[in-house]
N, C-alpha and C positions, 0 to 999 in steps of 0.2 A: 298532149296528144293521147288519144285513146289507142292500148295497147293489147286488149282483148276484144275477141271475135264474138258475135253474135247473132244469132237465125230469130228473127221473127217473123210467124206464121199471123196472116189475115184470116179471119176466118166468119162468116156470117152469111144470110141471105142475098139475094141481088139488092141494090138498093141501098144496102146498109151502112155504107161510105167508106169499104176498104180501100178502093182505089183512091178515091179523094186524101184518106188519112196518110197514104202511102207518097202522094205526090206531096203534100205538106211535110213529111217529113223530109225527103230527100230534099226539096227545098230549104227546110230550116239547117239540113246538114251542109249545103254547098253555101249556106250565107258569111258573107265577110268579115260582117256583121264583130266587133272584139264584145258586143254591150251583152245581150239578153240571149243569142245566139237565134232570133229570131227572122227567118228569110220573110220575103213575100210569101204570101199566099199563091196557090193557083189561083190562074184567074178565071174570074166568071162568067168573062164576056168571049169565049173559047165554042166552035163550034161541040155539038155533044159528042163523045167519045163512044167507039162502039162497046159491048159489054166483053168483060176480060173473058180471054178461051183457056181455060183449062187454070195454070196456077202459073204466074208471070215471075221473073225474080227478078229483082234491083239489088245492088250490089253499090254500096256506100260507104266509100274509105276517102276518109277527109280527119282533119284533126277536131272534130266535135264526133264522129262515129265512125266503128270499123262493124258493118254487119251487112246481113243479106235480109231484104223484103220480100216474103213471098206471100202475092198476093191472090188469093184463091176464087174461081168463078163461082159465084153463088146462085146460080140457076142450078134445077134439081139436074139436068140432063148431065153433070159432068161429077158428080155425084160419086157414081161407082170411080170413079180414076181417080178422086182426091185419098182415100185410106192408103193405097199402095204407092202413091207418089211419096204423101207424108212418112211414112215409115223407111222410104229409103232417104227424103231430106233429115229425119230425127235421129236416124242411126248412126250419127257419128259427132253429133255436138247437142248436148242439149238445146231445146228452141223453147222459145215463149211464143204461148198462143193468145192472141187478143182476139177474143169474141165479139162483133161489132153486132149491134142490132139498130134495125132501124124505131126508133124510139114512139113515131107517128101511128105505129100501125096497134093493132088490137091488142091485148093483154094476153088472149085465148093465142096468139098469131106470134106473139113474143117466146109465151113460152114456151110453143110447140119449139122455135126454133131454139129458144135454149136449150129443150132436150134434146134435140137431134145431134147441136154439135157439141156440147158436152159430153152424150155417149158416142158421139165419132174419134173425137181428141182422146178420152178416154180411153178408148180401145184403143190407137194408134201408139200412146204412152206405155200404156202396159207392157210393148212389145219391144221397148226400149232398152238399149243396156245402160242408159244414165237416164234417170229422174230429168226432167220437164215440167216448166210451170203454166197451170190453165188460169 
């Protein structure tokens, strides 16, 4: 059994497959599974999902994970409310932020969005009373 807690933060564009990575995990975490520890997949034949409002949390306590997903809307309009959401989710357990990018799109489009949420997590880290991993 897993005996320590965990926060990981999604963090990317729209598109970029947090939601999807998000449902594959909690999946892999609820699987019976004794071998690889690997569940199904979502599936892909699901009507389409509307796009996530603001930053959603999954909360996954099973004996392969004890942690919280939170998964963050990547459209710009929700933009200003992700800094001060995050800094009150980071203030009290360190969090791992995974940077998802959508891999399809331009180079120039990557790594505008690498800067953006690199100096957003950045900034939100700094204001930390324990270190966080980007």
């Amino acid at each position: 059994p897993v005996h320590t807690y965990g926060k990981v933060i999604m963090c990317g564009d729209s598109g970029a497959g947090k939601t999807t990575l998000t449902e594959a995990t909690i999946c892999c975490s609820e699987s019976n599974s004794e071998g690889d520890g690997i569940g199904e997949p979502p599936s892909t034949k699901r009507s389409p999902k509307p796009v996530t409002a603001g930053i959603i949390s999954h909360r996954i306590k099973s004996s392969k994970a004890n942690m919280t997903i939170y998964d963050l809307a990547g459209h710009r309009e929700y933009y200003s409310s992700h800094s001060s959401i995050l800094e009150l989710i980071s203030n009290t357990t360190p969090s791992v932020f995974l940077l998802l990018v959508n891999l399809l799109l331009t180079l120039k489009e990557i790594t505008a969005q690498v800067y953006y949420w690199s100096a957003m997590i950045g900034n939100v880290c700094s204001k930390c009373p324990q270190q966080s991993s980007i």
